[in-house]
N, C-alpha and C positions, 0 to 999 in steps of 0.2 A: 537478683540485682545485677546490674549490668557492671563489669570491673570497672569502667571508667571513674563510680563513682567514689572508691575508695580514694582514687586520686580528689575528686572533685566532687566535694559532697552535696552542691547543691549546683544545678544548671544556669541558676541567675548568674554566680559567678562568672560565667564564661560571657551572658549576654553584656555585663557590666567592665568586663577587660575588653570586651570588640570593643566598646562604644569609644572607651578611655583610650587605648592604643589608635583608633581612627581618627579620633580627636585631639589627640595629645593633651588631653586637658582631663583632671575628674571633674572640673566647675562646669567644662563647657557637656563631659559627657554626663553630669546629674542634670544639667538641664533638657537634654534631650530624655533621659531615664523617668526626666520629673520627679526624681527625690534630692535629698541634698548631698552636700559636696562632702562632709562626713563622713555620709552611706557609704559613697564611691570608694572613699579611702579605706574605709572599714573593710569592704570587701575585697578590695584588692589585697590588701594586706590578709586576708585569711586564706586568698586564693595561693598567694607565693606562701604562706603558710603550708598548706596541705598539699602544692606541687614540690616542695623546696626549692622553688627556683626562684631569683631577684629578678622579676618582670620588668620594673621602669627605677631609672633612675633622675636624676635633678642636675640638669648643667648648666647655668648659668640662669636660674629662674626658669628653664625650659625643661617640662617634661619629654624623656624621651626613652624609645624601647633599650632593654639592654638585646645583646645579640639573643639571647633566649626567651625575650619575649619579644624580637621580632618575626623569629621562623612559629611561636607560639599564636602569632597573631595572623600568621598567614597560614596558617592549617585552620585555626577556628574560622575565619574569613571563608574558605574552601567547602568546610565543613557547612557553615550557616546557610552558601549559597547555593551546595546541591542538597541540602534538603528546602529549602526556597523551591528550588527547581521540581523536586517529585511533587511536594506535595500541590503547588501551582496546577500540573500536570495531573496529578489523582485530581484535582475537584474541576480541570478544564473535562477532565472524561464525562463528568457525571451531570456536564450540563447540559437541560432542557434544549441549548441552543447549539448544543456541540456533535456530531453526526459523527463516529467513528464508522467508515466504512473499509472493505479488505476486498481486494479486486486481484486477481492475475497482474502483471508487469504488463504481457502484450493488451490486456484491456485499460488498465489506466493510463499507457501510451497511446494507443490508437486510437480509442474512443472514445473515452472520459476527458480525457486532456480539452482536445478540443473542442468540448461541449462547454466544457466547466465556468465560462465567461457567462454565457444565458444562466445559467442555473443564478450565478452569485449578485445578476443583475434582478433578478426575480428573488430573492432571500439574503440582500445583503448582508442580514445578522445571523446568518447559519454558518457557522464554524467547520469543515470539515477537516476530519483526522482522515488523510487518507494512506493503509497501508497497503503495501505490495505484498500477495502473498502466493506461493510455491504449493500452496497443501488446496486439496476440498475439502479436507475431514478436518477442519478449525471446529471449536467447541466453540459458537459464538458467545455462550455465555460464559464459559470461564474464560474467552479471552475478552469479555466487554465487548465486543463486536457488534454496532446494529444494524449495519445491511451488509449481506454477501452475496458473490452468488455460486448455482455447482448447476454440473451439467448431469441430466438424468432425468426421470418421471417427473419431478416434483411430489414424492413424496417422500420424505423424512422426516423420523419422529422429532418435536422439539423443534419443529421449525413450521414455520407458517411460508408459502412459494408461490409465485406468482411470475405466470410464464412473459420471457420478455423475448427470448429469440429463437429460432429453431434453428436446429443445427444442422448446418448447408457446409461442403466444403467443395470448393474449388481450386484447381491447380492457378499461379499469378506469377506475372515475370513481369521484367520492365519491358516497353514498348520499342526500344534500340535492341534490348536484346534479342527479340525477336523476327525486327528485320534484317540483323546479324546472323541470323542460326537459321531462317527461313519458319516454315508454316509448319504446325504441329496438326495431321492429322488425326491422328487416333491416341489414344490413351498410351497405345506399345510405345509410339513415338516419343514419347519421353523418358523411354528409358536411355537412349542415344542422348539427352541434355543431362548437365550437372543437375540434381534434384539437392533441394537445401533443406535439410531435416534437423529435428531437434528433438530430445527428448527429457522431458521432466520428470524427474527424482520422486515426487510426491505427488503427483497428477497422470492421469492413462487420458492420453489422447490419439485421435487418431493417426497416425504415420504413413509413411507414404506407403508399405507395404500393406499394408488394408487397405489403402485409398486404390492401389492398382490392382489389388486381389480383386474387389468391388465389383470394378472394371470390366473385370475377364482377361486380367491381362497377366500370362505365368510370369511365377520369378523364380527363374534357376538359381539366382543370385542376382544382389542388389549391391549394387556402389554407393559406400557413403564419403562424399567426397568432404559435405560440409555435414556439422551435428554440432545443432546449437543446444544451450540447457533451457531455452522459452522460447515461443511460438515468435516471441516478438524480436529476436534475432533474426532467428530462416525468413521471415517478411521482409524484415530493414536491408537483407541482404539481397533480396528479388529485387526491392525498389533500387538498389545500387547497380544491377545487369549482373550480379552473380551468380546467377542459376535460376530456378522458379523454387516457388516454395507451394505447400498447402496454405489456402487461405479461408479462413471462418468469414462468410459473406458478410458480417457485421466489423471485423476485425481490418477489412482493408477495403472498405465501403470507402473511405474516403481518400483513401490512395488511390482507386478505381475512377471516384469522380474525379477527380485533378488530374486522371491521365497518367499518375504517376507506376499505374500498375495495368495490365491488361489481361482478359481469361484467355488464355493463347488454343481453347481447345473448349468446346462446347461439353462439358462434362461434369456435371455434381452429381457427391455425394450427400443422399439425404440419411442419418443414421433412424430417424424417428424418435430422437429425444430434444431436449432442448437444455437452454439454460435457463435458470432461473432464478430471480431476486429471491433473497432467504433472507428473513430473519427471527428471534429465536421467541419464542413463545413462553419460557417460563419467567419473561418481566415484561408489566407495560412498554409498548412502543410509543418514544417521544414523539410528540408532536412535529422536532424538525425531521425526525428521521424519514416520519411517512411521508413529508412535504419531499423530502430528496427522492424515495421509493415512487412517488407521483410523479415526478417529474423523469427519473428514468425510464418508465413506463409511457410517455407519452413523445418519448424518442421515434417512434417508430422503426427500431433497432430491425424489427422482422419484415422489412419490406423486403421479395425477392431479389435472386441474383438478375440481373442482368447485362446478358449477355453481347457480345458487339455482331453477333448475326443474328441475334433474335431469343428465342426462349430454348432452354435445357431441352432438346430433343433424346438427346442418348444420355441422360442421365438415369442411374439405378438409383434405385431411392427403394426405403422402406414406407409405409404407411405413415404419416405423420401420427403423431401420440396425440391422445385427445386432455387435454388438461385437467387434473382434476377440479371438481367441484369445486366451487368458491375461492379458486386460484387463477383465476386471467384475471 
């Protein structure tokens, strides 16, 4: 048994002092209660009973809070309306029409964001929760989660995957910065630019030190001039002229068309994995969910890099990963 109740032995009480303390009235607040005015009284009078405290008093024909049951009427008020709020919240999760999705920061700023008009013009009743998240190893099912996605094979257990990008990484700068610093030939040549890095806490992504190992290109030592904690910093700060950053050909795809980015050097990295839409297999998948999982999938997120002389010539790449079975 919960202590409160020794104070307060039945929870009607507390619903029947909101109502009276809101209204200043018990006639006006049994009518909203829909019992009689009596009741109201009765109850109040058992509730300063069992708190000891003289909740309302009488000034001139006018009901009104005493100072202890006006700070009492605004913590129960507080109290009604964050559990208003979960519980709203718990049954907004659980709805047919409600899409909990969990994306990295730099993909629901760079790429989602901008999409997200078409999508809602095609599903106006599809509610999306969308969270930003730091981690790959989410338990989509104990955190309620119905589309993620992680970078790798596409296979993991408890998840059903379905390949949406493959993972291309290219160096990106602004297009001033460029004609500021002159022409980047070779992959060496940018170790002479500021390189904009970042590294995340619960995610392994690629870095520029792998990206220029790749290459062929030694590092006695690497300067970190900038180190963001998401990918979506070191980008926002390319497009600004502060340095180049690595960029995920789907991640600054549209900073690319608008010009607002450029490959300043003919060079991807292909690792041979990809990303992939997940989600989780030990509960039915909603009907809106797979509507949203459709419509992701018909992004055409994986169209190639290209390039402003032409195609990836001196690019190193691994073999592309073949998707498993019954996952494209």
């Amino acid at each position: 048994m919960h202590r409160l109740r020794s104070l307060v032995p039945s929870a009607n009480y507390l619903f029947v002092f909101e109502a009276a303390a809101r209204r200043r009235s018990f006639t006006a607040a049994a009518q909203e209660l829909n019992v009689s005015q009596p009741a109201v009284s009765k109850t109040i009078k058992l509730l300063e009973e069992a708190t000891g405290l003289k909740l309302f008093r009488r000034e001139n024909a006018r009901l009104e809070l005493t100072a202890e049951g006006h700070r009492f009427y605004k913590e129960t008020q507080q109290a009604f309306d964050h559990l208003h709020m979960v519980l709203t919240s718990l049954r907004t999760r659980h709805s047919n029409d409600t899409v909990r999705v969990s994306f990295s920061a730099s993909f629901v700023q760079l790429w989602l964001l901008p999409r997200l008009k078409d999508f809602k013009s095609r599903h106006p009743d599809i509610v999306l929760r969308i969270e930003e998240s730091s981690r790959d190893d989410q338990d989509l099912n104990e955190e309620d989660i119905d589309i993620s996605a992680r970078l790798g094979n596409g296979k993991w257990p408890g998840l059903e995957a379905w390949h949406f990008v493959t993972e291309e990484v290219a160096p990106v700068c602004n297009a001033e910065y460029l004609r500021d610093h002159g022409a980047i030939d070779t992959p060496a040549d940018l170790l002479s630019h500021p390189l904009l890095h970042f590294e995340e806490r619960h995610r392994t992504r690629l870095g520029w030190r792998e990206w220029l190992t790749r290459q062929g290109v030694p590092l006695p030592r690497l300067r970190q001039d900038f180190v963001f904690t998401d990918a979506l910093g070191s980008i926002e700060a390319a497009v600004l002229g502060q340095g180049i950053a690595l960029g995920w050909k789907h991640l600054v795809h549209d900073h690319v068309e608008a010009a607002r980015l450029v490959y300043p050097i003919d060079a991807v990295h292909r690792s041979g994995q990809a990303i992939y839409l997940i989600m989780p297999t030990q509960r039915p998948a909603k009907p809106a969910a797979m509507l949203f999982r459709d419509w992701l999938l018909q992004q055409n997120a994986d169209a190639p890099i290209r390039m402003i002389g032409g195609t990836s010539a001196n690019a190193q790449s691994a073999p592309p990963s073949v998707p498993p079975e019954g996952k494209r």
